[in-house]
C-alpha positions, -999 to 999 in steps of 0.1 A, spaced: 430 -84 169 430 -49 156 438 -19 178 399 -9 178 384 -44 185 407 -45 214 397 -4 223 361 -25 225 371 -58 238 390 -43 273 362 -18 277 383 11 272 363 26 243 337 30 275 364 49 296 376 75 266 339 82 267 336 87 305 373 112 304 353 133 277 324 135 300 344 140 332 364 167 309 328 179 299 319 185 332 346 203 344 347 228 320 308 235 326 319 245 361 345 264 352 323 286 330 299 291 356 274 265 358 267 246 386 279 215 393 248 200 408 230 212 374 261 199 347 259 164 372 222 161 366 226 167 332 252 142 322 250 118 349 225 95 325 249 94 304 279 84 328 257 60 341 245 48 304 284 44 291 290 28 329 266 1 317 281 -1 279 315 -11 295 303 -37 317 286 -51 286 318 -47 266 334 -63 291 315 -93 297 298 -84 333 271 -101 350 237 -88 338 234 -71 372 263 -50 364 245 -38 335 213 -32 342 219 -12 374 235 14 360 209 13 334 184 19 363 198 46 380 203 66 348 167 71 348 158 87 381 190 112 373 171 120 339 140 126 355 159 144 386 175 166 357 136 171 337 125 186 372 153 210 375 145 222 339 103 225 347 102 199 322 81 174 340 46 179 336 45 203 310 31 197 278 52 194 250 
């Protein structure tokens, strides 16, 4: 097995992906944004690559899809904070 089927295989193609959002996030803060607003604006993500390793890594479907769930209600959590909800675009 090559070294990026087993990056995919173990899941760990997920978790470089999460350090990059975790690194992401911190550096939001330190510039000056607020962490509520940086974590409502990439939480569907973390919760989005959450679900991509538990697929990668052979979990139970309900492993998947619950982070898939709760990606949504941050997105639309994150739309509110922006005044995006009911406007038309």
């Amino acid at each position: 097995m090559g070294a990026a089927s087993a990056l995919f295989v173990s899941g760990h193609a997920a978790d470089l992906i999460l350090i990059v959002l975790a690194a992401e996030f911190i550096w939001l803060v330190v510039r000056g944004a607020k962490a509520l607003d940086v974590a409502l604006a990439l939480g569907p993500a973390v919760f989005i690559v959450l679900a991509l390793r538990g697929a990668l890594t052979g979990a139970d479907w309900p492993m998947i899809a619950l982070p898939l769930m709760l990606s949504f209600p941050v997105h639309i959590a994150d739309l509110r904070r922006r005044g995006m909800v009911g406007k038309r675009l």
